[in-house]
C-alpha positions as CSV (number, residue, x, y, z in Angstrom):
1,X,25.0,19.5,-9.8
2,X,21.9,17.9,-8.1
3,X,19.9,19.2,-5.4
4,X,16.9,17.5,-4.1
5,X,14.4,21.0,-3.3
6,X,11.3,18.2,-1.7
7,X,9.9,15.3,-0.8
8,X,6.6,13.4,-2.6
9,X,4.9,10.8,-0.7
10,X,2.6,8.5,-2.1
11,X,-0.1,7.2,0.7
12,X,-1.1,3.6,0.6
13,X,-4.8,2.5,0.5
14,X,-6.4,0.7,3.2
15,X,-5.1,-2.5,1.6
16,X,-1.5,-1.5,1.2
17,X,-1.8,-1.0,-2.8
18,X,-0.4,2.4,-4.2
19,X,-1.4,3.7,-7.8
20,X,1.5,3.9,-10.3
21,X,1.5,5.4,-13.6
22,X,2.7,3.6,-16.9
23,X,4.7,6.5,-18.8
24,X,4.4,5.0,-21.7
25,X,1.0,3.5,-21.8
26,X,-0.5,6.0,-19.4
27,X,-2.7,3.3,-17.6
28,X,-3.1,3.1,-13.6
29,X,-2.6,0.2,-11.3
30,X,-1.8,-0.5,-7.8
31,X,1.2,-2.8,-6.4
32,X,2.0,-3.3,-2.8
33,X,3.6,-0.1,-1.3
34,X,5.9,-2.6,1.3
35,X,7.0,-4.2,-2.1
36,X,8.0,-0.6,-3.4
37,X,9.5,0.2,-0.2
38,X,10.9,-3.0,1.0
39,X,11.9,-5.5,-1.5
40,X,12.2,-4.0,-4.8
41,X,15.7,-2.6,-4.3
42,X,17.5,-2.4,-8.0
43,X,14.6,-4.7,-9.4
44,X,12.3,-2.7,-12.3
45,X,8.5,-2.9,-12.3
46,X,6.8,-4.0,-15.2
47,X,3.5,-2.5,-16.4
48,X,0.5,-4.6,-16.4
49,X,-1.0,-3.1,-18.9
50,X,1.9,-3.1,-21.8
51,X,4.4,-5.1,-20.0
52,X,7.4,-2.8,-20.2
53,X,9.5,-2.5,-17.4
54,X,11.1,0.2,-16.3
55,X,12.4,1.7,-12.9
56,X,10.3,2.9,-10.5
57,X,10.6,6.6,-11.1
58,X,9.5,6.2,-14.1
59,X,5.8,5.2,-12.5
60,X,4.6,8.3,-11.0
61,X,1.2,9.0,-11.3
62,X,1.0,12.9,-13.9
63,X,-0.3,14.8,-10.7
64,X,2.4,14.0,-9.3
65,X,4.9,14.9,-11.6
66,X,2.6,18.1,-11.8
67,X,3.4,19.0,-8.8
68,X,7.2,18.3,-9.4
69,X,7.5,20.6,-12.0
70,X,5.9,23.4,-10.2
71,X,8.4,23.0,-7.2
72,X,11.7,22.6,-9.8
73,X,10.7,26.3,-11.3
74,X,10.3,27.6,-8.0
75,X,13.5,26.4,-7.0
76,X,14.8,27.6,-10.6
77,X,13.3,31.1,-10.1
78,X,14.7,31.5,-6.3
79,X,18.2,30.3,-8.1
80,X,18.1,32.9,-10.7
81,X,16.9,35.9,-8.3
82,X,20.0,34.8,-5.8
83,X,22.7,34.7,-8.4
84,X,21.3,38.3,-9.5
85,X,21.2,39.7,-6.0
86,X,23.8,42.5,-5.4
87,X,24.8,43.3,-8.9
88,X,25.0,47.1,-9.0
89,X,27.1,49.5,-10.9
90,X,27.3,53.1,-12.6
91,X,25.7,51.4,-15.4
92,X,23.4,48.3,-14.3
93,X,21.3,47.7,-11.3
94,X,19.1,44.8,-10.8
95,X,15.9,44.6,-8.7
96,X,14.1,41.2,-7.9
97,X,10.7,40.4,-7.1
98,X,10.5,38.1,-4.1
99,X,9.9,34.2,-5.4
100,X,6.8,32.8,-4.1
101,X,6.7,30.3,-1.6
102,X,6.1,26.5,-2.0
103,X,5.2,23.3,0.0
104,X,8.4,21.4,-1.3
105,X,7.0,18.5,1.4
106,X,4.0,17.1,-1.1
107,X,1.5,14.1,0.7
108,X,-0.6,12.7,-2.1
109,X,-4.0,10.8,-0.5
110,X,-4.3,7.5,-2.6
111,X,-7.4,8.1,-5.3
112,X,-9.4,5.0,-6.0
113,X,-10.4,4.9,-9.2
114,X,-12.6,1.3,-9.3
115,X,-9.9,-0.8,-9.3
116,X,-10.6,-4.2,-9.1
117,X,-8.0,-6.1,-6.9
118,X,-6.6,-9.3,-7.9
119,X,-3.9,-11.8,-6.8
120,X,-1.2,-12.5,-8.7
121,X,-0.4,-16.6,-7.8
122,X,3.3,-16.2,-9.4
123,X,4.6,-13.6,-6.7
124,X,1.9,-14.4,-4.3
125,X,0.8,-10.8,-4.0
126,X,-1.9,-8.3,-5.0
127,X,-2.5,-6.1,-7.3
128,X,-5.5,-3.5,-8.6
129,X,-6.4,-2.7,-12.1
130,X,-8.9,-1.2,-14.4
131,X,-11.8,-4.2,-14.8
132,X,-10.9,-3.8,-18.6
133,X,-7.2,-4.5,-18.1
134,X,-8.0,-7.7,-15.8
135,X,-10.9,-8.5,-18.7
136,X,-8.5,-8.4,-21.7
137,X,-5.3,-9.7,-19.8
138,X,-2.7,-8.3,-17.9
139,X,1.4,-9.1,-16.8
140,X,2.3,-9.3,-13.3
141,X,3.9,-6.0,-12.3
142,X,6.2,-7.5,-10.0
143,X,7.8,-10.7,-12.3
144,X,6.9,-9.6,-16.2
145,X,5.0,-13.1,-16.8
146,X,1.6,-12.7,-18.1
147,X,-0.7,-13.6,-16.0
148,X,-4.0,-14.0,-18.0
């Protein structure tokens, strides 16, 4: 059974970059949100930094997920409390505490965290990384191919 409980948004930057999160390699980078959104479709995103490539939900930045997890036991605890509502007998009754209330609509404001931008000439697009990714090398995010 799956039931979608909220929404996370991810704001773009004045340039149109979002930060993503490698889950493996835990380093930041930004791609083009209209890429994400637009023309990525069934397509995975590699990491810059490693140069794994995954699908996209596996690039959400940890406050993010944060976040997610708080709203999933929310929505775990409300779950519970309903399917123990109204049992009473001679010999049980049950009492529940009301479940707290959430924002299950989440709008995350892009963080800049001294990216330097740079454009990848093999998909003709930009990209933002850490100065000491882009110093010691780094794959294009949208293609795999490493770049420098």
């Amino acid at each position: 059974m799956s039931k979608t409980v909220g929404k996370a948004t991810l704001e773009a930057d004045e340039d149109g970059l979002v930060t993503l999160q490698c889950n493996r390699c835990r380093s930041r980078f930004k791609v083009n949100c209209t890429y994400l959104n637009n023309d990525l479709e069934d397509k995975e995103i590699y990491c810059p930094v490693c140069g794994i490539s995954e699908e996209l939900n596996t690039f959400w930045p940890e406050e993010i997920i944060e976040e997610a997890k708080k709203v999933a036991l929310v929505e775990a605890e409300r779950m519970i409390t309903d399917a123990l509502k109204g049992i009473n007998s001679k010999f049980m009754k049950v009492k529940t505490k009301p479940v707290q209330k959430v924002d299950t609509n989440m709008i995350f404001k892009n963080k800049d965290y001294d990216m330097q931008k740079v454009k990848v000439h093999c998909c003709n697009r930009e990209i933002a990384l850490m100065p000491a990714d882009v110093t010691s090398g780094f794959y294009c995010p949208y293609c795999g191919r490493i770049v420098k």
